[in-house]
C-alpha positions in Angstrom: 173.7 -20.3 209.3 172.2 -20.1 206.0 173.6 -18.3 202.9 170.7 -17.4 201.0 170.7 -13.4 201.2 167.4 -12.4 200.8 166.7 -10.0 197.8 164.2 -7.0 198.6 165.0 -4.1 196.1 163.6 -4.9 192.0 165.1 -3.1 189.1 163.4 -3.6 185.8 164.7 -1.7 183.2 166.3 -2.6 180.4 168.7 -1.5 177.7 169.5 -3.1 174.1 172.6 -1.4 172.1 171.9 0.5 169.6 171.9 -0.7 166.0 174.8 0.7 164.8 177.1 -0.4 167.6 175.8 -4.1 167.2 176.5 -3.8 163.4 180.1 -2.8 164.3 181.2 -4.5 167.6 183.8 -7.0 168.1 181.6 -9.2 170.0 179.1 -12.0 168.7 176.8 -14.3 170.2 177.9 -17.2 169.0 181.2 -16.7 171.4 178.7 -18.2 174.2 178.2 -21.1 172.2 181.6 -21.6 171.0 182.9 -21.5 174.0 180.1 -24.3 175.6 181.1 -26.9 173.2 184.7 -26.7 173.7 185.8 -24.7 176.1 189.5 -25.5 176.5 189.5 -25.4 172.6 188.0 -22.1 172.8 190.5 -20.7 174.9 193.2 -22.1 173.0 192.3 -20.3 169.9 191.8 -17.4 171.9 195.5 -17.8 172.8 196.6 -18.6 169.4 194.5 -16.0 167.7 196.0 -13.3 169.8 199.5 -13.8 170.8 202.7 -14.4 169.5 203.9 -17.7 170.6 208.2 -18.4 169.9 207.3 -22.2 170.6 203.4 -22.9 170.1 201.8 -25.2 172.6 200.0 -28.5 172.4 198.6 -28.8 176.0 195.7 -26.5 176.7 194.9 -26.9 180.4 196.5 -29.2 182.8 194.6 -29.8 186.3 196.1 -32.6 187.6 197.2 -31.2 190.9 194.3 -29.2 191.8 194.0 -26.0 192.6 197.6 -25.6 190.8 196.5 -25.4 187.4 198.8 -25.1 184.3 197.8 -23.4 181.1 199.6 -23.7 178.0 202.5 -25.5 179.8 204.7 -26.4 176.8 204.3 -23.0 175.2 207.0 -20.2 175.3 206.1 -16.6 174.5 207.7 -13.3 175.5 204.9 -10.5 176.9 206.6 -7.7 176.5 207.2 -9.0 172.5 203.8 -9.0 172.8 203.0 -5.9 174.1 205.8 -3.8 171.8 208.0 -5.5 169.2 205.6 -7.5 167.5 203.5 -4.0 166.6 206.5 -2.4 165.3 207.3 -5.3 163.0 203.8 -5.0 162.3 203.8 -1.2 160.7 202.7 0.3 163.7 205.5 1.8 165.2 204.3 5.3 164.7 200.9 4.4 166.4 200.1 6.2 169.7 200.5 3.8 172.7 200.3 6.4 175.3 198.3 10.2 175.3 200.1 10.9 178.9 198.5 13.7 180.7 200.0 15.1 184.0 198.8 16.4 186.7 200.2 19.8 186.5 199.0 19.9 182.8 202.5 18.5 180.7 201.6 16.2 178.1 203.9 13.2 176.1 202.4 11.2 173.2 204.7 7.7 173.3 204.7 5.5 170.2 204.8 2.1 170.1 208.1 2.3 168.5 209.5 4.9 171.6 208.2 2.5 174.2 209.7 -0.6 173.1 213.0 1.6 172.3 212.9 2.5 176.2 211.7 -0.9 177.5 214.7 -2.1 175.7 217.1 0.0 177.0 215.7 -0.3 180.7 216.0 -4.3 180.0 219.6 -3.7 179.3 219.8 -1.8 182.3 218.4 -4.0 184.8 220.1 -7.3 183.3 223.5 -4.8 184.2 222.2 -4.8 187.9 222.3 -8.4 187.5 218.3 -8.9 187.5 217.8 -12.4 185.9 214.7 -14.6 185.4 212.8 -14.9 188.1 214.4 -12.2 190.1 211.6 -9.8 192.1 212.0 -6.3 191.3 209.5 -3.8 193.3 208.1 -0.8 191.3 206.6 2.6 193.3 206.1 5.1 190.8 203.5 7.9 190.0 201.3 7.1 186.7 204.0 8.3 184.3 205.3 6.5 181.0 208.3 5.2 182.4 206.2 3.1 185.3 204.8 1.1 182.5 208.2 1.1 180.6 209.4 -0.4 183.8 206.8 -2.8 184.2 207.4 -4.5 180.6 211.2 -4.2 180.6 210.8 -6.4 183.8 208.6 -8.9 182.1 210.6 -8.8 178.9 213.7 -9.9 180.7 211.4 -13.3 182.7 211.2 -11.4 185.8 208.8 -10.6 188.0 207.4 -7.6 189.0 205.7 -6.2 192.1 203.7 -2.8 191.4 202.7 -1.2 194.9 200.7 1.5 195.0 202.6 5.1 195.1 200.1 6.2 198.1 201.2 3.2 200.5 203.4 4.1 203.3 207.1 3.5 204.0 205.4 0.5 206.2 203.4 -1.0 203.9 206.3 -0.9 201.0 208.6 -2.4 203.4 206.6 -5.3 204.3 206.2 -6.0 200.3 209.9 -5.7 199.6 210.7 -8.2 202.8 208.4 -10.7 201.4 209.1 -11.0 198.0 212.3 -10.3 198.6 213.2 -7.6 196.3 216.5 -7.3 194.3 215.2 -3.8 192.8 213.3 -0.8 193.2 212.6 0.9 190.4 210.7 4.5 191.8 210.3 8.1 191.4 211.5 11.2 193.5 208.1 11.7 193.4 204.8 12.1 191.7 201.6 15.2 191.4 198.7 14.6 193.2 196.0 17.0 194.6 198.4 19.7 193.5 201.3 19.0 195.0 204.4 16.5 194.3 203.9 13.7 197.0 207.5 12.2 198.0 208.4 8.9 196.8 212.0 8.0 197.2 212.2 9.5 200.7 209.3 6.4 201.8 211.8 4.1 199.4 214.8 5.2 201.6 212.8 5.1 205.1 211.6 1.3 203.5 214.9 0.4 203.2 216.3 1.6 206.9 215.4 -0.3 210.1 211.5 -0.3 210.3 210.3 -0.5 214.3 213.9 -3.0 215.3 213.1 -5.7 212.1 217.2 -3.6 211.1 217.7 -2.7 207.3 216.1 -4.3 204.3 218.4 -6.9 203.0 217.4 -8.0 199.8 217.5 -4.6 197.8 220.6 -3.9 195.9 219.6 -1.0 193.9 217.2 1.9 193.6 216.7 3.6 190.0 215.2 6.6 190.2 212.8 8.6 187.4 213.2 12.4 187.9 209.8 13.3 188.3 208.5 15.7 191.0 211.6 17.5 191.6 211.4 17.4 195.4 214.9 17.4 197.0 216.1 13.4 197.9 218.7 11.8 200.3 221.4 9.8 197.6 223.2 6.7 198.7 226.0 6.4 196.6 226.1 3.0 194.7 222.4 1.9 195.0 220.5 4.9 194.1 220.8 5.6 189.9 219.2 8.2 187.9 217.0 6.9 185.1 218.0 9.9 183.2 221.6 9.2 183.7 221.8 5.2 183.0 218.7 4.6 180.7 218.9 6.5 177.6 223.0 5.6 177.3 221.7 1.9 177.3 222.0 0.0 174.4 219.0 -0.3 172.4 219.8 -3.8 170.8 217.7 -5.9 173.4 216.0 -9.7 171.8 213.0 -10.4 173.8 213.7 -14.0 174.7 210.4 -16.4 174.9 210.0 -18.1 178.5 207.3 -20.9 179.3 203.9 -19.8 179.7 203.9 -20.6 183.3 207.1 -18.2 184.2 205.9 -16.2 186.2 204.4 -12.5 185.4 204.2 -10.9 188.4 202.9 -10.4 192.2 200.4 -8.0 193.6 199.8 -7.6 197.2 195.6 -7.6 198.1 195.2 -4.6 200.7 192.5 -3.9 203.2 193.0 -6.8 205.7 195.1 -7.1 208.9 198.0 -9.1 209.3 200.7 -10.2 206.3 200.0 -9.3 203.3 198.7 -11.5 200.4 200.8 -11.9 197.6 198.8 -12.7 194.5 200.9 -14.6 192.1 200.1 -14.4 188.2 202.2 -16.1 185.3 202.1 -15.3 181.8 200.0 -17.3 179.0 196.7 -17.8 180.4 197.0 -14.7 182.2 197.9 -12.2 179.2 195.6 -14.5 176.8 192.4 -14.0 179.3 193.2 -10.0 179.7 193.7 -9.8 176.2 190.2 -11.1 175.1 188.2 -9.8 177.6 189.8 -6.2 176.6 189.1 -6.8 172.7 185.6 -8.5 173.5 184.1 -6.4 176.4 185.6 -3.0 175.6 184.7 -3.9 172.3 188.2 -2.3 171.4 188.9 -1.2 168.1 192.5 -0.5 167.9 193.2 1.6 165.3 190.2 4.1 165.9 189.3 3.8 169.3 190.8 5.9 172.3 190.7 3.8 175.7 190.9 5.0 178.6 190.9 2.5 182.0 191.1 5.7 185.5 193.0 2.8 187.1 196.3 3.1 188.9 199.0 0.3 187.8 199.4 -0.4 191.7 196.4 -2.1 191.2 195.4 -5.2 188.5 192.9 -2.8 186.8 195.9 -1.1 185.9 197.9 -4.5 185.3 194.9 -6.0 183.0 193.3 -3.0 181.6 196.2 -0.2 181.7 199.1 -2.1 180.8 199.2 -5.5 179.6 195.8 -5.7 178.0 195.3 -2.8 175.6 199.1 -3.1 174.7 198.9 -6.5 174.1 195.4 -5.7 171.9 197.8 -2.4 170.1 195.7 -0.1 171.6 196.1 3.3 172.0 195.5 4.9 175.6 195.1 7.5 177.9 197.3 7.4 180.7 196.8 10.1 184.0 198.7 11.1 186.3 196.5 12.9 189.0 193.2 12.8 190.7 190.0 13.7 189.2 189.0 17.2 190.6 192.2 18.7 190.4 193.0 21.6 189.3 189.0 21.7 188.8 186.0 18.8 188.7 185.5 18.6 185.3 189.5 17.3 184.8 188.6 13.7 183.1 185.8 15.4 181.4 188.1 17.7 180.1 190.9 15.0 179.1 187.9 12.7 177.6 187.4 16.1 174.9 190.5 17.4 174.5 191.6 13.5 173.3 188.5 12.3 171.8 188.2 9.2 174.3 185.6 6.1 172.8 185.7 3.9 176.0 186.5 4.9 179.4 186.5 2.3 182.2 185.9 3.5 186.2 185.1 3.0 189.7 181.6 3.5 190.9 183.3 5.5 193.4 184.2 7.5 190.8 181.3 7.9 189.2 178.8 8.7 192.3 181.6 11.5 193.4 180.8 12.8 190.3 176.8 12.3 191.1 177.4 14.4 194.2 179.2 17.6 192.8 176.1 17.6 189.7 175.6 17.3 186.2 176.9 20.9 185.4 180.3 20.3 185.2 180.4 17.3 183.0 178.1 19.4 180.6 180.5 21.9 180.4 182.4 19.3 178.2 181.9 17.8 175.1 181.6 14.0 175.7 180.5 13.1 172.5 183.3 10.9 171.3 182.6 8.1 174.3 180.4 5.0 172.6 181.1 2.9 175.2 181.5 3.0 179.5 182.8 0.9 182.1 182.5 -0.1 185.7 184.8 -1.8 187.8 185.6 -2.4 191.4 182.5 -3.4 193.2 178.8 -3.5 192.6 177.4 -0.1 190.5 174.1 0.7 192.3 171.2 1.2 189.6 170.8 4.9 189.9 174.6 5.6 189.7 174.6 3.4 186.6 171.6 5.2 184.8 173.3 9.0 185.7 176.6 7.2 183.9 174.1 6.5 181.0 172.5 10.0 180.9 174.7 12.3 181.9 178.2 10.7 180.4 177.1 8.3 178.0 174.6 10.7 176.4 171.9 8.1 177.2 173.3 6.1 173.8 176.2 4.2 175.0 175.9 1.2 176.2 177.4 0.2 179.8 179.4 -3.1 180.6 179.4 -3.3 184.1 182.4 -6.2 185.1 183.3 -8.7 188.0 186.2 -9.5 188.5 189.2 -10.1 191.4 193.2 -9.6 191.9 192.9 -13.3 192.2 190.5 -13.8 189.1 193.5 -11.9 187.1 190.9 -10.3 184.0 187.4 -9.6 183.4 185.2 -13.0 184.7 181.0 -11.3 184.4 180.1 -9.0 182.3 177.7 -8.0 179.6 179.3 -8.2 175.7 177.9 -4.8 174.9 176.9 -5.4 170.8 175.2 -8.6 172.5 173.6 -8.0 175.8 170.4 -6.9 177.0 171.8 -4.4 180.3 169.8 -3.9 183.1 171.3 -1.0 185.5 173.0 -2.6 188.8 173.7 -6.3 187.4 177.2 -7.8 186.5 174.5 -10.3 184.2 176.2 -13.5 182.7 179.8 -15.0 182.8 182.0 -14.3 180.2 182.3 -16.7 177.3 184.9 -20.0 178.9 184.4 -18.8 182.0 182.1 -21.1 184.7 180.6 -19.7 187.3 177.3 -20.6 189.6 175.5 -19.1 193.0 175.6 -21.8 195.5 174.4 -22.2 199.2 176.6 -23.4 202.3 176.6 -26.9 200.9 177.7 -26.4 197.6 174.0 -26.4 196.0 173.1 -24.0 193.1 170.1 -22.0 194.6 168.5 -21.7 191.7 166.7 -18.5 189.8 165.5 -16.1 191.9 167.4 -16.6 194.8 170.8 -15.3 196.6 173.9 -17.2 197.9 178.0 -17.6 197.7 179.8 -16.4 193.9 181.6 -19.1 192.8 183.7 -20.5 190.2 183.2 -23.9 188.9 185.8 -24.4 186.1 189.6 -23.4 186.2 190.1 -20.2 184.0 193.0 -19.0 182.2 194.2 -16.2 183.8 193.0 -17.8 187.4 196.2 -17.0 190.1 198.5 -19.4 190.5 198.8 -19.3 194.5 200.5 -17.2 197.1 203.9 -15.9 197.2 205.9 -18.5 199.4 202.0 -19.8 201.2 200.8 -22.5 199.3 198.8 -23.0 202.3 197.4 -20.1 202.7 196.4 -20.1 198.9 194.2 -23.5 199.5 193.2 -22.3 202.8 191.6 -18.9 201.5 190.0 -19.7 198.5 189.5 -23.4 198.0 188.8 -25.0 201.4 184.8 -24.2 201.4 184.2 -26.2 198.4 186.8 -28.6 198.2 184.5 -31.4 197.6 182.7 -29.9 194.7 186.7 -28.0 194.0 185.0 -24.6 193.3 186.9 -21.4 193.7 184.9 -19.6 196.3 185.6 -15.2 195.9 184.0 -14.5 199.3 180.7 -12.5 197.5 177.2 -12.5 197.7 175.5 -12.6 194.7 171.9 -13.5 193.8 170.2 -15.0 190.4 167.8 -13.4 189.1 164.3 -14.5 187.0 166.9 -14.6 183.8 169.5 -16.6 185.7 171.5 -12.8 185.5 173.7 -12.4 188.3 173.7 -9.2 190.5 176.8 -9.0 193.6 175.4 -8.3 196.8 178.9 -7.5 198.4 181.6 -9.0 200.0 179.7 -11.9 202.3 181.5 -10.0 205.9 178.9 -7.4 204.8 175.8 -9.3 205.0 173.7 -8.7 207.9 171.5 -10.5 209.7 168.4 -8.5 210.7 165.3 -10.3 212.9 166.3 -13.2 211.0 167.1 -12.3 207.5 169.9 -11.5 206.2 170.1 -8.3 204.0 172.5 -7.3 201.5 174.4 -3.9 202.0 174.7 -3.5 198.7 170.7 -3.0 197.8 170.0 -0.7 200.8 172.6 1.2 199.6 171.2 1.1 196.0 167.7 2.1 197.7 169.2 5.5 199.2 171.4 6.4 196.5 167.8 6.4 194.6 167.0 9.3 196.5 167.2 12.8 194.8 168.9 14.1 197.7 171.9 11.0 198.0 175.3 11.1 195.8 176.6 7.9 198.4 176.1 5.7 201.1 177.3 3.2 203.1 175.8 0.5 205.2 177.0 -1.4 207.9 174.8 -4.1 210.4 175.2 -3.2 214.3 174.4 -4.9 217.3 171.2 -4.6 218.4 169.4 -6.1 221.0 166.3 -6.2 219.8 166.8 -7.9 215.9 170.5 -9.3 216.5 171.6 -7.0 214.1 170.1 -3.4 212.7 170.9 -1.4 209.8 173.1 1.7 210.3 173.7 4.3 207.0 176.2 6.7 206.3 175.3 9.3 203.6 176.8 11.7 201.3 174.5 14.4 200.3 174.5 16.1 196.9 175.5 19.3 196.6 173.0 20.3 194.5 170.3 19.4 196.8 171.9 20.9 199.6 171.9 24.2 197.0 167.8 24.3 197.2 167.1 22.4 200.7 168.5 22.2 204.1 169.6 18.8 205.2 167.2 19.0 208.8 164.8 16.1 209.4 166.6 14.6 206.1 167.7 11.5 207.9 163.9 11.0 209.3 162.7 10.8 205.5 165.8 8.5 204.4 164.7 6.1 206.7 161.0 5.8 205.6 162.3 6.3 202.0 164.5 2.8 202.5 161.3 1.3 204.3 158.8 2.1 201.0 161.6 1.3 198.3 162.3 -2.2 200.1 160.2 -3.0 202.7 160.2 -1.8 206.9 162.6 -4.8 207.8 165.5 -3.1 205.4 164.4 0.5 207.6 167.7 1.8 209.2 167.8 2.1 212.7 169.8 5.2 212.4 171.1 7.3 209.4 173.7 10.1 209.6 174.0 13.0 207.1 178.5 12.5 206.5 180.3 14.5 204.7 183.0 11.9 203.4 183.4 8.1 203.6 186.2 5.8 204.7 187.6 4.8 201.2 191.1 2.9 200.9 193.1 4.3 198.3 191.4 1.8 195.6 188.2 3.4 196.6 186.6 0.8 198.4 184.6 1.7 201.4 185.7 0.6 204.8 182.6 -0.7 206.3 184.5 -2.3 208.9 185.3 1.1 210.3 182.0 2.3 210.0 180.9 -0.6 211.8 183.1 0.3 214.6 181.4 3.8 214.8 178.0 2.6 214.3 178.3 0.5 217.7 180.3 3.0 219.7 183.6 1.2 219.5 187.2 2.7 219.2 188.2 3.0 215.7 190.2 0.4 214.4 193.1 0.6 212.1 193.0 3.7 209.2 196.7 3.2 208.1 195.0 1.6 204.2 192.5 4.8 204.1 193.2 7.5 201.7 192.4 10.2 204.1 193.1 8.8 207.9 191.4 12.0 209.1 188.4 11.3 207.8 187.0 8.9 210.5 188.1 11.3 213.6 185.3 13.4 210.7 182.6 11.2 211.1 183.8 10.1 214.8 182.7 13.5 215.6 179.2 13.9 213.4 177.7 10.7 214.6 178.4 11.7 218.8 
């Protein structure tokens, strides 16, 4: 079959920063060039430029054994010295790391010099439960302070840590622990969401019992425990510890001890598909130099004025990158939040972006077209006028989403850097450099500065301006993963078998070139569909509804169809303020037309029904293969990764 995805929808507008951001951002052109002539050199004065190194390296890149790659193999560093230590020796100690919000409204401002007093005592702490290098210790917490404390006292001592989510089930955890076979689990009695504490260490101590006949977990030896909901827990003697009773009477005399750049860093399982789960390994130099740079460079992060704030969960590399290791690295100072967006009220981030003067702020377009759908009123209730710079992450931002970010958030002045990137890619691989680039709404536009990558068709052939195909990457990268937990099989399997010939990384998205050679994602390839012959992108029929006044969100799926092979099927959100001034009746007649003038009649969807939520995991990706199932009258499949599982027995019932 062929890969080129044909491209029907045109965006033309285009945005240039304004003159006093250029004259002040961190970012240059000349990076691209740089970067062209040498780029392994370029990397390695990225790495030397921006990290303390206990033993400096001499090799740069080492890909000898492809896909294993080695970066700064002779090197030894300490990330969480990085992170903390090295910023209190600095001066800085007294510098805001963390401006923690919770849920509830209780608020901690953590120094640089309180975190690395509690990271060292937690290091202590752990290397008392007999946690060595290299040692897997599981972390389950809420967004609190001591979740990233526990992340960087794992790293400090040359562990490794495996962040899940604090939303996964008892299951899911289980399966995680099993396979990386966890000595530790550092978690919480619970955390605040949606206005209530959701339990924590009861899905730890169900985790840890016999799970459907596999018996008990046998790996875990302990389970330290933040008090942080207050909810009443089960306490096995002899495993369980307080944090509040072991942490702060632990030494705070820890020396971070450097370990080789490729120790390493830690594992993060990918949700979202059946089966085991993958674990993404990640070690430390390249990885903490590439998420480093890319934070400086494309947040354009000024650390000792600027505010950041990345929405992202930890359980998730956003949050690794771009919450944790990143902006501490950089000696950043950051928002951290505990809850969900609309509670107590909708305007909650708007109100934490004013009451803490944010600069940057970094989301989900999931985030951001939820926002679309409840209206511009409640943001303008807020003053916003401290953000210069916005953010997207997490999947393609259609073009109308990204122009209400502009207008309505951004106060039409700041510019946007819209970013692709992967849990496998490890930091930031396309995205504008916002004192530099020309934006357009809807594209991901160029590859960062070191970083290689081309759109190719089945063969391995660039398809040239103009045209759609496979995302790939041409050139090992720094912070690139380093294989699967305990499957090196698998690693070579998923990623590297399409184009072993031409050894390109292959990400599994669409994307397309445009007349500049820009580069816009089309979505994950499973999502193409093939329609009389041509095969359509979900992602711009989605961009083509969410362009209508009436549409905050939509998703797209192909189903069987006798007639073309495959036709188009829409789900859409409505926005409440049109639903203020019109009824929805005969909407989904006009959405159907309105896709067939903004594209063309072979885009037009065969059917389009009016939802009133979609099937989002808890990352906020959109389960299309759910959807799917709907749209061609199957049973529904699995839900267990949603974030609401009753919402497809919802939309079960709208579309009969």
């Amino acid at each position: 079959m062929s890969s080129q995805i044909d491209h029907l929808l045109t965006e033309s507008r285009r945005f240039a920063p304004p003159t006093e951001f250029v004259a002040d951002a961190v970012a240059s052109a000349d990076l691209y060039d740089r970067s062209k002539t040498d780029r392994e050199g370029f990397w390695a004065a990225q790495a030397r430029d921006l990290l303390h190194w206990h033993k400096p390296f001499t090799e740069v890149l080492d890909w000898s054994n492809p896909p294993f790659a080695k970066w700064f193999a002779d090197g030894e560093l300490n990330v969480a010295y990085n992170c903390l230590d090295r910023h209190v020796e600095a001066g800085n100690g007294d510098r805001v790391a963390l401006l923690w919000e919770g849920e509830p409204g209780d608020e901690r401002r953590v120094t640089y010099a309180e975190l690395t007093d509690e990271v060292k005592r937690l290091a202590n702490v752990l290397e008392g439960l007999g946690v060595g290098r290299g040692d897997r210790v599981a972390i389950y917490m809420p967004a609190i302070p001591e979740a990233v404390a526990a992340m960087l006292a794992v790293v400090r001592i040359g562990a490794i840590h495996s962040v899940v989510f604090g939303g996964f089930s008892a299951d899911s955890l289980r399966a995680r622990l099993d396979d990386a076979a966890a000595k530790v689990v550092i978690t919480a009695d619970g955390g605040y969401r949606k206005g209530k504490v959701s339990p924590l260490k009861p899905a730890v101590d169900l985790a840890l019992r016999d799970r459907n006949g596999s018996g008990p977990q046998q790996t875990v030896e302990h389970v330290l425990v933040v008090k942080r909901g207050g909810n009443d827990v089960e306490w096995t003697e002899g495993r369980d510890l307080w944090w509040h009773d072991v942490v702060p009477q632990a030494s705070a005399e820890h020396e971070a001890q450097p370990f080789p750049a490729e120790n390493p860093l830690f594992i993060l399982y990918t949700s979202g598909t059946t089966g085991k789960p993958k674990g993404i390994l990640h070690t430390t130099g390249g990885y903490l130099t590439q998420a480093t740079f890319t934070n400086k460079v494309v947040h354009d992060l000024h650390p000792e004025t600027d505010v950041f704030w990345c929405t992202a969960d930890i359980g998730w590399v956003t949050g690794h990158s771009y919450v944790v290791y990143g902006p501490l690295a950089n000696g950043a100072t950051q928002v951290l939040y505990e809850g969900t967006p609309d509670t107590p009220h909708p305007g909650r981030w708007w109100e934490i972006v004013q009451k803490y003067g944010v600069t940057i702020l970094y989301t989900a377009p999931t985030a951001i077209r939820s926002f679309m759908k409840i209206g511009r009123k409640v943001p303008k209730q807020f003053d916003l006028s401290s953000l210069r710079l916005l953010g997207s992450v997490g999947e393609p931002i259609n073009p109308e989403a990204w122009m209400w970010y502009r207008k309505i958030i951004g106060g039409k002045t700041a510019p946007i850097v819209d970013t692709w990137w992967q849990t496998e890619t490890g930091a930031i691989m396309i995205s504008a450099l916002p004192g530099v680039t020309e934006t357009k709404p809807g594209s991901a536009q160029v590859a960062f500065p070191g970083i290689s990558i081309d759109v190719v068709d089945e063969d391995g052939t660039h398809v040239g301006n103009g045209n759609g195909g496979l995302l790939v990457i041409t050139e090992p990268w720094p912070s690139m993963l380093r294989g699967i937990w305990g499957d090196p099989e698998r690693f070579v399997e998923t990623y590297w078998e399409k184009f072993q010939k031409q050894g390109f990384y292959f990400a599994g998205d669409g994307a397309r070139l445009d007349d500049d050679g820009e580069v816009w994602l089309m979505g994950r390839v499973d999502d193409v569909m093939n329609v009389s012959g041509h095969r359509l992108s979900t992602t711009e029929i989605e961009s083509a509804l969410v362009g209508n006044e009436a549409v905050a969100e939509a998703a797209v799926v192909g189903a069987s169809d006798e007639t073309t092979g495959q036709a188009v099927v829409a789900f859409v959100i409505v926005k409440e303020s049109y639903l203020a001034e019109h009824s929805p009746e005969g909407l989904a007649g006009s959405l159907r037309l309105w896709v067939g003038e903004q594209i063309g009649p072979i885009a037009r969807p065969r059917d389009v029904y009016i939802v009133g939520e979609l099937p989002k995991t808890r990352s906020g990706k959109i389960m299309r293969r759910l959807l799917r199932d709907v749209a061609e009258g199957r049973e529904v499949g699995d839900t267990t990764t949603l974030a609401d599982t009753a919402v497809m027995s919802v939309i079960s019932a709208q579309v009969r």
